[in-house]
PQR file of N, CA, C, O and H, with PARSE charges and radii, in Angstrom:
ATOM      1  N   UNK A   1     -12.907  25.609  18.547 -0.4000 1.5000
ATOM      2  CA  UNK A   1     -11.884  24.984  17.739 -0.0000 2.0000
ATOM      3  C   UNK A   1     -11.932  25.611  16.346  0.5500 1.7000
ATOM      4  O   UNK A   1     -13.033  25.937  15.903 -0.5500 1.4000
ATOM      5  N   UNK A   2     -10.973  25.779  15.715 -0.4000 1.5000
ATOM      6  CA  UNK A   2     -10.886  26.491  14.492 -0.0000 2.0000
ATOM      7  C   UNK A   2     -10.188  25.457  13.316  0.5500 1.7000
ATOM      8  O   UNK A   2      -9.328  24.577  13.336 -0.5500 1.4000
ATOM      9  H   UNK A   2     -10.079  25.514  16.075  0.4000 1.0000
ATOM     10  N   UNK A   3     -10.930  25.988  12.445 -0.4000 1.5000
ATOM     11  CA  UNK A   3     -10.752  25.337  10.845 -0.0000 2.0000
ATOM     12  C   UNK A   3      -9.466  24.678  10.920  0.5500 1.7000
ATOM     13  O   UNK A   3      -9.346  23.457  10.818 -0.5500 1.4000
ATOM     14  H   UNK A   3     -11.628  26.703  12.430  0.4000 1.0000
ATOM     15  N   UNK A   4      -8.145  25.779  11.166 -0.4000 1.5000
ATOM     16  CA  UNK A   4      -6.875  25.198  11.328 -0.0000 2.0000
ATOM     17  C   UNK A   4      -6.501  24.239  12.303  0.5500 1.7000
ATOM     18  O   UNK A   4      -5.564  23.492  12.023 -0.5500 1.4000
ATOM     19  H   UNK A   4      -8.242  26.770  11.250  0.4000 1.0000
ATOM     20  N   UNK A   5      -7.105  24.121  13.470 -0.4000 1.5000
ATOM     21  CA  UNK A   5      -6.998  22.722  14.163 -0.0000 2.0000
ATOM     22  C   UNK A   5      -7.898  21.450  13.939  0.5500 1.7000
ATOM     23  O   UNK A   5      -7.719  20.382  14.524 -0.5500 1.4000
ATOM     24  H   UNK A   5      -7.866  24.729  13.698  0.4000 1.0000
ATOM     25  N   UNK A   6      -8.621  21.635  13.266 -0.4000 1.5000
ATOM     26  CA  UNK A   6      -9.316  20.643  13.107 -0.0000 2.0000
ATOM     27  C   UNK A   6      -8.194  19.874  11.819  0.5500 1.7000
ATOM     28  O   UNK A   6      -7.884  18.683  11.849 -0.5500 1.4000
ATOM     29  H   UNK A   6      -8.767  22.503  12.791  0.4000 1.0000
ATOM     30  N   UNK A   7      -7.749  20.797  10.822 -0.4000 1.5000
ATOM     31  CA  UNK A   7      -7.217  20.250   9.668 -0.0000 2.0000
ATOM     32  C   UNK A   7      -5.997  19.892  10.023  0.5500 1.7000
ATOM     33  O   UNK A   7      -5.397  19.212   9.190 -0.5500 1.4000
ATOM     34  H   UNK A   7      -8.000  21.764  10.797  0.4000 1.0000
ATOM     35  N   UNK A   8      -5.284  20.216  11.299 -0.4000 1.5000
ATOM     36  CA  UNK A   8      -4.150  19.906  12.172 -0.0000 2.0000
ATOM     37  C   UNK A   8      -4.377  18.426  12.588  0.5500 1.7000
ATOM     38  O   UNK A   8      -3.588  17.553  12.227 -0.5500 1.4000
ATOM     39  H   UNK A   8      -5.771  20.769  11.976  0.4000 1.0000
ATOM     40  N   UNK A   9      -5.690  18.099  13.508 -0.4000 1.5000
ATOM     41  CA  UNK A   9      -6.142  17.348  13.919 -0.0000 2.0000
ATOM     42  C   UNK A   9      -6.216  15.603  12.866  0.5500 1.7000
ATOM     43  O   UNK A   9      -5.887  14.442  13.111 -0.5500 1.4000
ATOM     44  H   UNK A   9      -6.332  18.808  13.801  0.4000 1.0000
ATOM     45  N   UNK A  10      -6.919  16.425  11.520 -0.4000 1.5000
ATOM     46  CA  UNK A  10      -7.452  15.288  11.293 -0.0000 2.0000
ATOM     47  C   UNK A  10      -5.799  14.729   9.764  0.5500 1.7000
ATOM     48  O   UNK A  10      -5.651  13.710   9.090 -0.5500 1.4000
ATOM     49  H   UNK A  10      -7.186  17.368  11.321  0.4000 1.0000
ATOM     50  N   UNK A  11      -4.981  16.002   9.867 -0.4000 1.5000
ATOM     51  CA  UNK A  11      -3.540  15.029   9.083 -0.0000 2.0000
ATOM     52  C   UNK A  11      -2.642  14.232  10.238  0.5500 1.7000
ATOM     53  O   UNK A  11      -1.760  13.427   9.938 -0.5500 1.4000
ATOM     54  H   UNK A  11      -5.101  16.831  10.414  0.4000 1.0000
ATOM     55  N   UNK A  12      -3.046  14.621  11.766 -0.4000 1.5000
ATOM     56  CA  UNK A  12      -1.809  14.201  12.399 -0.0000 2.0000
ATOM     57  C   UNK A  12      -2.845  12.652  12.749  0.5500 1.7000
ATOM     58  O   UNK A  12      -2.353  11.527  12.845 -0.5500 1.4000
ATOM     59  H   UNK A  12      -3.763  15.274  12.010  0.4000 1.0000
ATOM     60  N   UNK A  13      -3.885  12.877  12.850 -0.4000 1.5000
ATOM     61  CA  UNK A  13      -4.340  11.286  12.773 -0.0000 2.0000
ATOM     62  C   UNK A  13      -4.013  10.502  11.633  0.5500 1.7000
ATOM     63  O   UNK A  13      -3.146   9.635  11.748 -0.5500 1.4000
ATOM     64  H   UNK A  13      -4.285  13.790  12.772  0.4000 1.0000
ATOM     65  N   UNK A  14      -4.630  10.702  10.469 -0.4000 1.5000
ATOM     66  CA  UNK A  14      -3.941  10.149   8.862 -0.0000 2.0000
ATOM     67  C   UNK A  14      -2.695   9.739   8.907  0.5500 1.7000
ATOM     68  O   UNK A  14      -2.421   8.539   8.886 -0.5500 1.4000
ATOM     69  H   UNK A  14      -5.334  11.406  10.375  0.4000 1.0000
ATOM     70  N   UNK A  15      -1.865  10.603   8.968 -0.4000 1.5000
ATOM     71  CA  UNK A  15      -0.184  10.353   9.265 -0.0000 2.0000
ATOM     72  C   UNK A  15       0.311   9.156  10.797  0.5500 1.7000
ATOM     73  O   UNK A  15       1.196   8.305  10.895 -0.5500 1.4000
ATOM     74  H   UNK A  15      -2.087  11.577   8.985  0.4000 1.0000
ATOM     75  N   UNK A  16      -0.554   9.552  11.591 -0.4000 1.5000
ATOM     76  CA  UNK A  16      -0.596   8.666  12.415 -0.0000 2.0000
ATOM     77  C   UNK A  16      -0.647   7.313  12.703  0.5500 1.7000
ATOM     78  O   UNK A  16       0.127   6.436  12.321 -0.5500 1.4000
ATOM     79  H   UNK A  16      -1.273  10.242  11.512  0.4000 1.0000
ATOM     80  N   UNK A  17      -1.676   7.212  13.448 -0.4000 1.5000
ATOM     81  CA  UNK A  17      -2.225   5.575  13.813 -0.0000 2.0000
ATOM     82  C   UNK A  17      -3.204   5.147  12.462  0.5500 1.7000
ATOM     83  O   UNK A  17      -2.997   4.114  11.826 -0.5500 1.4000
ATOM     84  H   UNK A  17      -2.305   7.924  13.758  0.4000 1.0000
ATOM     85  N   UNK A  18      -4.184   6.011  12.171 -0.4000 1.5000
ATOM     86  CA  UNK A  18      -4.670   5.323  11.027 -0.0000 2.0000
ATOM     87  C   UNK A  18      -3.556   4.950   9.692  0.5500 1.7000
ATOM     88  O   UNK A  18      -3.424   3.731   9.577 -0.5500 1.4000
ATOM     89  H   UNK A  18      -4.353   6.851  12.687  0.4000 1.0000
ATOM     90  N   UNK A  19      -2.962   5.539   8.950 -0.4000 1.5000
ATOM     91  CA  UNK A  19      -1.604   5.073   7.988 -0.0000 2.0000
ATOM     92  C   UNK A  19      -1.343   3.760   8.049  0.5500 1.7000
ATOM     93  O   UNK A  19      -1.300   3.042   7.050 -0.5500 1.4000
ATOM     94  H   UNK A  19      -3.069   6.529   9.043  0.4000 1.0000
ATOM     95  N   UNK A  20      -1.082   3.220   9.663 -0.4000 1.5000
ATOM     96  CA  UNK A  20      -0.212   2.351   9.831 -0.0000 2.0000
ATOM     97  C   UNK A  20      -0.971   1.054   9.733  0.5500 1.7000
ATOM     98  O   UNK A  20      -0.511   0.010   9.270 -0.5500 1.4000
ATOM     99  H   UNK A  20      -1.117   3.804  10.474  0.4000 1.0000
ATOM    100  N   UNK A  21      -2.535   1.281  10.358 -0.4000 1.5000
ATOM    101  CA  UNK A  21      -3.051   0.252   9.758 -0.0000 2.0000
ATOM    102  C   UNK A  21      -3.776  -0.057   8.084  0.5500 1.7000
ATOM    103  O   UNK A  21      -4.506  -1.006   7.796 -0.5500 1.4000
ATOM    104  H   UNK A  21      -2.908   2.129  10.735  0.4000 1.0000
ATOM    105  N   UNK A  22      -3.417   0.801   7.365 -0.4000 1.5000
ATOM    106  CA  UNK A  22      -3.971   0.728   5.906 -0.0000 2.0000
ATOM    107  C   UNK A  22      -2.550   0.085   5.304  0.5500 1.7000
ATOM    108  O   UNK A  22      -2.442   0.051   4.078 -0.5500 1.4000
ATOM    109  H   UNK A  22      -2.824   1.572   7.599  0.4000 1.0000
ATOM    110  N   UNK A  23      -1.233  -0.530   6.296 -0.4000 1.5000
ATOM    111  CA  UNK A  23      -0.551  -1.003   5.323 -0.0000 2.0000
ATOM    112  C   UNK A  23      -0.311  -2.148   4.611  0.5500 1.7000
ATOM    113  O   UNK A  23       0.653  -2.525   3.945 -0.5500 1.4000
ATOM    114  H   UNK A  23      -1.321  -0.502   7.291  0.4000 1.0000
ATOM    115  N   UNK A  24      -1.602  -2.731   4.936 -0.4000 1.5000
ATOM    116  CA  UNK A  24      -1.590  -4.355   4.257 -0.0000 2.0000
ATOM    117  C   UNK A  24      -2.078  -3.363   2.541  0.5500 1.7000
ATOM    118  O   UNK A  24      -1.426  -3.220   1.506 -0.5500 1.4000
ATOM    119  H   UNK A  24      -2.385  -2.425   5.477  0.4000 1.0000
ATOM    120  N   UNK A  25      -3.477  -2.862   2.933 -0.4000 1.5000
ATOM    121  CA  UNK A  25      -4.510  -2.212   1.458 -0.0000 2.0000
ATOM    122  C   UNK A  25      -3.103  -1.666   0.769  0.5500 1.7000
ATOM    123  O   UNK A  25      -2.980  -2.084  -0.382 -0.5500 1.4000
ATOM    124  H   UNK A  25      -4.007  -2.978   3.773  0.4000 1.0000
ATOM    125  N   UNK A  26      -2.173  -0.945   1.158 -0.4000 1.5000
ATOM    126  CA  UNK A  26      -1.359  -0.011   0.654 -0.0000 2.0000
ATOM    127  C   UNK A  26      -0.550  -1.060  -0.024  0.5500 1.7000
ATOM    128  O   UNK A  26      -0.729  -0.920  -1.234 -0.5500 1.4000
ATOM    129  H   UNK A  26      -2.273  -0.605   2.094  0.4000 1.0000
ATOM    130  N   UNK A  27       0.371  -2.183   0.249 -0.4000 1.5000
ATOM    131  CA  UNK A  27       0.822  -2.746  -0.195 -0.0000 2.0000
ATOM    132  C   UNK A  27       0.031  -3.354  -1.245  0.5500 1.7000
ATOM    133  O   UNK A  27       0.620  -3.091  -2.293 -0.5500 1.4000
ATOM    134  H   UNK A  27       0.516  -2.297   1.232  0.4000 1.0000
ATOM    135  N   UNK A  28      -0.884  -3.955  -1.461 -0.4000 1.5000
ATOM    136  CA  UNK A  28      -1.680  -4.638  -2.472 -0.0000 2.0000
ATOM    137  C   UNK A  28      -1.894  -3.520  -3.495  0.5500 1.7000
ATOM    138  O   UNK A  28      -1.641  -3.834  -4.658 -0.5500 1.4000
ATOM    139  H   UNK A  28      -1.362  -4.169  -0.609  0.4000 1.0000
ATOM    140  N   UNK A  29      -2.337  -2.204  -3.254 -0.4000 1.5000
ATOM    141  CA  UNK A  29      -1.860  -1.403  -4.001 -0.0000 2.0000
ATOM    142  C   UNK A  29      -1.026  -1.010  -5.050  0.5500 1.7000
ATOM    143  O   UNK A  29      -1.137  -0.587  -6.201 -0.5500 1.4000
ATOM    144  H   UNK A  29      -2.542  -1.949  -2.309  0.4000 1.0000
ATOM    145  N   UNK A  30      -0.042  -1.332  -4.148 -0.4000 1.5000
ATOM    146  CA  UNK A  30       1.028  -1.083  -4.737 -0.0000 2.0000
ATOM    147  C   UNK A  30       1.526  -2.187  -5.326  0.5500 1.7000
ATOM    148  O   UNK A  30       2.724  -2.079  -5.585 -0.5500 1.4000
ATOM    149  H   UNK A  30       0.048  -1.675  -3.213  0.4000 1.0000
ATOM    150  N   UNK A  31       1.116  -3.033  -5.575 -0.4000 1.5000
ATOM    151  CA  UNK A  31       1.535  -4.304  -5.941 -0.0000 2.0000
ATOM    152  C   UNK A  31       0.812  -4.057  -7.387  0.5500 1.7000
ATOM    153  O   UNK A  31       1.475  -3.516  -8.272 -0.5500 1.4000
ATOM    154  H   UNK A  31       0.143  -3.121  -5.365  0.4000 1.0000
ATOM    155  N   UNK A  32      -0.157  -4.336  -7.566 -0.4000 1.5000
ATOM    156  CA  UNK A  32      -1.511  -3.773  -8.661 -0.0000 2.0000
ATOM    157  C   UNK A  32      -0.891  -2.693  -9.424  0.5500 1.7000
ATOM    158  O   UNK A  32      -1.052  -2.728 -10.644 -0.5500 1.4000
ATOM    159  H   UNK A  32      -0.696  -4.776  -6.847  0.4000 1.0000
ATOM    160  N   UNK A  33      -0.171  -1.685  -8.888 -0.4000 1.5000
ATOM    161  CA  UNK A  33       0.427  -1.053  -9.954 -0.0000 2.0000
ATOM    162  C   UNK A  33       1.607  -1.269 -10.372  0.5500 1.7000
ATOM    163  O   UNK A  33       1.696  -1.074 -11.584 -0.5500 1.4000
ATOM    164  H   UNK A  33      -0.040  -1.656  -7.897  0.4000 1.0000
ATOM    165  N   UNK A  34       2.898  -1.708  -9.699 -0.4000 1.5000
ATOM    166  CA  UNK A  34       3.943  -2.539 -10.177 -0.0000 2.0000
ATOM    167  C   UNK A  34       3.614  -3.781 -11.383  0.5500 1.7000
ATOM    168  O   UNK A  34       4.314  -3.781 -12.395 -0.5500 1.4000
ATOM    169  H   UNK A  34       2.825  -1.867  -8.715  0.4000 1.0000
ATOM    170  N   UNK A  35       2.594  -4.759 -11.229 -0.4000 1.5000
ATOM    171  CA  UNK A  35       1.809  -5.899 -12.423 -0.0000 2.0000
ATOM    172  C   UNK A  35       1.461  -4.786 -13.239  0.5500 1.7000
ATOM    173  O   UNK A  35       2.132  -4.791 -14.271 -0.5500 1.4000
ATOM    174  H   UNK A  35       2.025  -4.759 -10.406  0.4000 1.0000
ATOM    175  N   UNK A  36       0.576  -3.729 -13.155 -0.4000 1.5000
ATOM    176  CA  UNK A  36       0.231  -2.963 -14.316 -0.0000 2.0000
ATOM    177  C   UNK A  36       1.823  -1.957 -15.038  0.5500 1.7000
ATOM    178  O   UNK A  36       1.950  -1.542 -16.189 -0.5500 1.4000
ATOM    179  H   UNK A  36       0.031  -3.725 -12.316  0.4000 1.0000
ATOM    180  N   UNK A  37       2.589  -1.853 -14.144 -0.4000 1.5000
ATOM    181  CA  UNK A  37       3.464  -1.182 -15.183 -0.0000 2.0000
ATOM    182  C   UNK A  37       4.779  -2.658 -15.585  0.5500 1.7000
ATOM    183  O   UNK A  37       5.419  -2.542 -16.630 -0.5500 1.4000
ATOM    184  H   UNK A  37       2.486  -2.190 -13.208  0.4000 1.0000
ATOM    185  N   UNK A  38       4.948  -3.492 -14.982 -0.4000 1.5000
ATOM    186  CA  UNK A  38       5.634  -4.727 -15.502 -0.0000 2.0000
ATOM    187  C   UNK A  38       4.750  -5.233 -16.771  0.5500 1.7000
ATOM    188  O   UNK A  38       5.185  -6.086 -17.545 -0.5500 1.4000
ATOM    189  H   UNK A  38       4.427  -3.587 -14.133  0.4000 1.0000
ATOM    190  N   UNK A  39       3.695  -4.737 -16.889 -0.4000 1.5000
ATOM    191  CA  UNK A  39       2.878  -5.614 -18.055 -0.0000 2.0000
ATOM    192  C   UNK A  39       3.265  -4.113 -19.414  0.5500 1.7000
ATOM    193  O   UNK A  39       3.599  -4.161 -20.598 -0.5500 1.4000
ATOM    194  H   UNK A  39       3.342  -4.044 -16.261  0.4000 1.0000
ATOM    195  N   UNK A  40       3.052  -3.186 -18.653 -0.4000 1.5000
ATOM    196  CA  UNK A  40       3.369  -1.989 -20.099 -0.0000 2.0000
ATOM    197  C   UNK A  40       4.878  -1.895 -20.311  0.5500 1.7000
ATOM    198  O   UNK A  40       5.194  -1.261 -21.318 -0.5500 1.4000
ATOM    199  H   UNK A  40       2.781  -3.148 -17.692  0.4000 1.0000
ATOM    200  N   UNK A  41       5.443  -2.176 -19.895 -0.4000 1.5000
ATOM    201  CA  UNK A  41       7.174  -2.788 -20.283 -0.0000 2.0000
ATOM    202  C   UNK A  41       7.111  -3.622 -20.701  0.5500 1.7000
ATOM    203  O   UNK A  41       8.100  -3.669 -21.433 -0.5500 1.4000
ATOM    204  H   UNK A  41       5.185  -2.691 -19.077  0.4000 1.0000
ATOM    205  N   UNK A  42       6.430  -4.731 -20.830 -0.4000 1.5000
ATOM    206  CA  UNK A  42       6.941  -6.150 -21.420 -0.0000 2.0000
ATOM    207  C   UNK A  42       7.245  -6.765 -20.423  0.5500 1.7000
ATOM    208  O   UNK A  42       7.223  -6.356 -19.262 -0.5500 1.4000
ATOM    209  H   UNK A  42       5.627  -4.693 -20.236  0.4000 1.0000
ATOM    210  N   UNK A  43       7.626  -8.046 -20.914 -0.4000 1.5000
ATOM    211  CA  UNK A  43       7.738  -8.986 -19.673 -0.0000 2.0000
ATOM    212  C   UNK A  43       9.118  -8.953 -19.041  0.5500 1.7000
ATOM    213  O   UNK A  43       9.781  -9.835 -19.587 -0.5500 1.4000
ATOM    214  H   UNK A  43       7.645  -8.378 -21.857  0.4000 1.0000
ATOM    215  N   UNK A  44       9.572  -8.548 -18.461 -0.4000 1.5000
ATOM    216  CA  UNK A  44      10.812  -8.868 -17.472 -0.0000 2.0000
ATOM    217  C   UNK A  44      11.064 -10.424 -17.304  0.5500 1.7000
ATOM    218  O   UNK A  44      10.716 -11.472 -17.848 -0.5500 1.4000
ATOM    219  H   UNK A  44       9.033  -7.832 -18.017  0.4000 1.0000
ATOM    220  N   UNK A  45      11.950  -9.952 -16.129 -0.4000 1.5000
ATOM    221  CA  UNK A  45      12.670 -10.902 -15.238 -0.0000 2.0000
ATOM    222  C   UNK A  45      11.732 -12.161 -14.845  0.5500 1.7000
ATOM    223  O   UNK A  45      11.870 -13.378 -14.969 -0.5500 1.4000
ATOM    224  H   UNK A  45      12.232  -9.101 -15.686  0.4000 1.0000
ATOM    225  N   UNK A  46      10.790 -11.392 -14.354 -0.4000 1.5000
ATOM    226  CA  UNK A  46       9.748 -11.744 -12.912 -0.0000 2.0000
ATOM    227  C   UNK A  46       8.431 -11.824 -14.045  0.5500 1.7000
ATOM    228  O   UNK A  46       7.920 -11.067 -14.870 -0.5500 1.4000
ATOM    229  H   UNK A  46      10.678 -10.404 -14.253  0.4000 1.0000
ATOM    230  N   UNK A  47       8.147 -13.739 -13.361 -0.4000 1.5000
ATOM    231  CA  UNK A  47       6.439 -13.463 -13.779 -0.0000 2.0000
ATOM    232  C   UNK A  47       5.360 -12.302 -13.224  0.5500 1.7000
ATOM    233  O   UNK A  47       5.483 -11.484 -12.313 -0.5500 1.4000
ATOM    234  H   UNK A  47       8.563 -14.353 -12.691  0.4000 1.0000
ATOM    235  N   UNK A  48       4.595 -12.486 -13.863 -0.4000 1.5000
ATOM    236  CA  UNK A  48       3.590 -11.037 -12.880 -0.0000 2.0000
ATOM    237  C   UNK A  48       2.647 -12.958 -11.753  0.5500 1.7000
ATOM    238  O   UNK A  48       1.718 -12.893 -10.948 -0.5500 1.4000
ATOM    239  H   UNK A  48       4.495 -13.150 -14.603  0.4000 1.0000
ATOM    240  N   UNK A  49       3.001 -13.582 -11.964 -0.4000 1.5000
ATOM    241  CA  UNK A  49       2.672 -14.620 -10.841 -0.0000 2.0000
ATOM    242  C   UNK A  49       3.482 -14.263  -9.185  0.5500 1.7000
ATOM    243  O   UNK A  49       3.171 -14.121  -8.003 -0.5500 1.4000
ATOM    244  H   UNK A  49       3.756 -13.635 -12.617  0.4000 1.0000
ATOM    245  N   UNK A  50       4.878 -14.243 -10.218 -0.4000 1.5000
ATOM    246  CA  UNK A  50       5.918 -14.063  -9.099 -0.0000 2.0000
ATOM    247  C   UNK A  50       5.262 -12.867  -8.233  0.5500 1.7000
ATOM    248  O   UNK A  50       4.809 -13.073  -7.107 -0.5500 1.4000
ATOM    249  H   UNK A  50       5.131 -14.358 -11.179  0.4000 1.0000
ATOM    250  N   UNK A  51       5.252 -11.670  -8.819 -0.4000 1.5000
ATOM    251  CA  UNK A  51       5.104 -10.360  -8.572 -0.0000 2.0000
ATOM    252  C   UNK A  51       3.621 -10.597  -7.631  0.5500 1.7000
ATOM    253  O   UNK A  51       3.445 -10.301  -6.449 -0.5500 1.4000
ATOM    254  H   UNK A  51       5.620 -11.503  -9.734  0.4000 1.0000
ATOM    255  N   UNK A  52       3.016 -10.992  -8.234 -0.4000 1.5000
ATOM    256  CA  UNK A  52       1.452 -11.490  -7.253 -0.0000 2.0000
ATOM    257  C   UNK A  52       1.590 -11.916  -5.910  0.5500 1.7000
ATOM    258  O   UNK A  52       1.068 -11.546  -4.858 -0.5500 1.4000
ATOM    259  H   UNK A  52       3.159 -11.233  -9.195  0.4000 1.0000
ATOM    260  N   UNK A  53       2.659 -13.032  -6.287 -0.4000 1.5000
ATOM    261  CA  UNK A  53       2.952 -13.822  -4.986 -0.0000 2.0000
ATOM    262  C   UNK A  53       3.960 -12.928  -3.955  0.5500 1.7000
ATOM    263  O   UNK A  53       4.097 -13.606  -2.936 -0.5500 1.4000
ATOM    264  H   UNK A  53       3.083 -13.332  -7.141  0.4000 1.0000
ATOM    265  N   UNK A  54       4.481 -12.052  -3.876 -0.4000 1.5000
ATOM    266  CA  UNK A  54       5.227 -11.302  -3.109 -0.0000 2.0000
ATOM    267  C   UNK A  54       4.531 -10.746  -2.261  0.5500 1.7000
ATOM    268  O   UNK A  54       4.378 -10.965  -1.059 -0.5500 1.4000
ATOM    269  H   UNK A  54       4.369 -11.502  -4.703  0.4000 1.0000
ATOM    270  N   UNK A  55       3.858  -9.564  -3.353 -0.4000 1.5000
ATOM    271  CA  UNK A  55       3.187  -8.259  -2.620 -0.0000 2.0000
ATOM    272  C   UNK A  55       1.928  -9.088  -2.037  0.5500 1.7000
ATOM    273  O   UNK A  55       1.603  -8.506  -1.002 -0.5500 1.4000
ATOM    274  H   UNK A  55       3.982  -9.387  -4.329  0.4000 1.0000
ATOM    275  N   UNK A  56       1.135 -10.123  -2.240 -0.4000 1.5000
ATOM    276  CA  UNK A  56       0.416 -10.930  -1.121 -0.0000 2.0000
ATOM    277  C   UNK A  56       1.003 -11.442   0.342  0.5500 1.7000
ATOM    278  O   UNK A  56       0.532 -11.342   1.475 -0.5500 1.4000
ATOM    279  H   UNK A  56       1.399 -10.596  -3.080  0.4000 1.0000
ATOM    280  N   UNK A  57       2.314 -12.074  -0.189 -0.4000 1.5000
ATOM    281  CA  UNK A  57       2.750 -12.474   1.230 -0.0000 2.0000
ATOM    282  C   UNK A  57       3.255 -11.238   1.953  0.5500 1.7000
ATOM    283  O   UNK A  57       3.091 -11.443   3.156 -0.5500 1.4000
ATOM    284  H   UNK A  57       2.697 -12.156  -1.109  0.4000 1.0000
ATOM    285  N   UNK A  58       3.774 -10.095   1.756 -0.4000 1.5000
ATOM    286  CA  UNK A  58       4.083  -9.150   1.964 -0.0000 2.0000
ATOM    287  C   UNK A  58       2.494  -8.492   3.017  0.5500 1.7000
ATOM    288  O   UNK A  58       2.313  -8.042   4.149 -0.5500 1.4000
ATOM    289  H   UNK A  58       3.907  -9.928   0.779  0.4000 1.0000
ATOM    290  N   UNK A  59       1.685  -8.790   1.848 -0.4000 1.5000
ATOM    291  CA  UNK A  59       0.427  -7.856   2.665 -0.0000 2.0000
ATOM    292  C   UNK A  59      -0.212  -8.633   3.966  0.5500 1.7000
ATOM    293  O   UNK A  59      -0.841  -8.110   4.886 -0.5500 1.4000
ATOM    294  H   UNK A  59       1.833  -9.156   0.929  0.4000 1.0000
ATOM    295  N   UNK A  60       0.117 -10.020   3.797 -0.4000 1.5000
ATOM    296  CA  UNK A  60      -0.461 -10.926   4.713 -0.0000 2.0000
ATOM    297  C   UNK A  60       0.568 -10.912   5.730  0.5500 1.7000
ATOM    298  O   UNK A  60       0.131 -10.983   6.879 -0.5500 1.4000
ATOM    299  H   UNK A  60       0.628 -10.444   3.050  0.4000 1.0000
ATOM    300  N   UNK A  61       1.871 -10.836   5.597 -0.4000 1.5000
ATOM    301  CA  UNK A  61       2.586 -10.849   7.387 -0.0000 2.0000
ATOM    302  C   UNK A  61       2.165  -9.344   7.621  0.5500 1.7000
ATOM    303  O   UNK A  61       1.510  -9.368   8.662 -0.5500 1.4000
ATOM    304  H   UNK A  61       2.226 -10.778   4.664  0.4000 1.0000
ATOM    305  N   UNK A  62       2.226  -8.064   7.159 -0.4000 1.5000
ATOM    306  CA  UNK A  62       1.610  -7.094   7.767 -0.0000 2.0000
ATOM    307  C   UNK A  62       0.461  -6.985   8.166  0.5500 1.7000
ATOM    308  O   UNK A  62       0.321  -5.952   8.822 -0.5500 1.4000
ATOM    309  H   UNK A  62       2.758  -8.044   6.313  0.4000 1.0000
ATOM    310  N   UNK A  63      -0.293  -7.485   8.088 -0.4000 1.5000
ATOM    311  CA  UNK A  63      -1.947  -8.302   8.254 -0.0000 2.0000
ATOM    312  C   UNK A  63      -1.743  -9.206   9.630  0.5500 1.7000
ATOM    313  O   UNK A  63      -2.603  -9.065  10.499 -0.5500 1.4000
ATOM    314  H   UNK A  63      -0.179  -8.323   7.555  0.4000 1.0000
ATOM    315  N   UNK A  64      -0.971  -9.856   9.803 -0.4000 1.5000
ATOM    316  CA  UNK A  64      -0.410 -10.715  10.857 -0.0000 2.0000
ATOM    317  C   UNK A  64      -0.440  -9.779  12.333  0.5500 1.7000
ATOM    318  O   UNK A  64       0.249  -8.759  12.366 -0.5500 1.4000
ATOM    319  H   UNK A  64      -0.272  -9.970   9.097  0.4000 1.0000
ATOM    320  N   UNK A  65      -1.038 -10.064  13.209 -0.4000 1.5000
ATOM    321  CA  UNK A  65      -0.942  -9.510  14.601 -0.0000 2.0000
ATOM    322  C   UNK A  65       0.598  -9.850  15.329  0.5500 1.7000
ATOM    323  O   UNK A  65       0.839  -9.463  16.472 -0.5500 1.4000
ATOM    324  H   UNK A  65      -1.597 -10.892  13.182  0.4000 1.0000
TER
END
């Protein structure tokens, strides 16, 4: 097996089946940085409570079997 299939190997897994289950972490993520840039703008619309409470329920039905 060569360098190039292995590095074939191990993005088409990443991109794959593993991705799909990192999308609860990914969302919370991404949530954490939406509160951090809603807080360097100033306060908006949306509490950063609100904003908390989304990207949680968000991460928890993807979390959901």
């Amino acid at each position: 097996m060569s360098f190039y299939d292995l590095v074939r190997q191990a993005i088409d897994d990443t991109f794959g089946p593993s991705l799909w289950n990192f999308r609860p972490e990914l969302v919370l993520c991404a949530t954490i940085v939406v509160l951090l840039l809603a807080r360097m703008m100033g306060r908006g619309k949306s509490s950063p409570f609100v904003i908390a409470m989304v990207g949680t329920l968000v991460a928890i039905a993807l979390a959901a079997p």
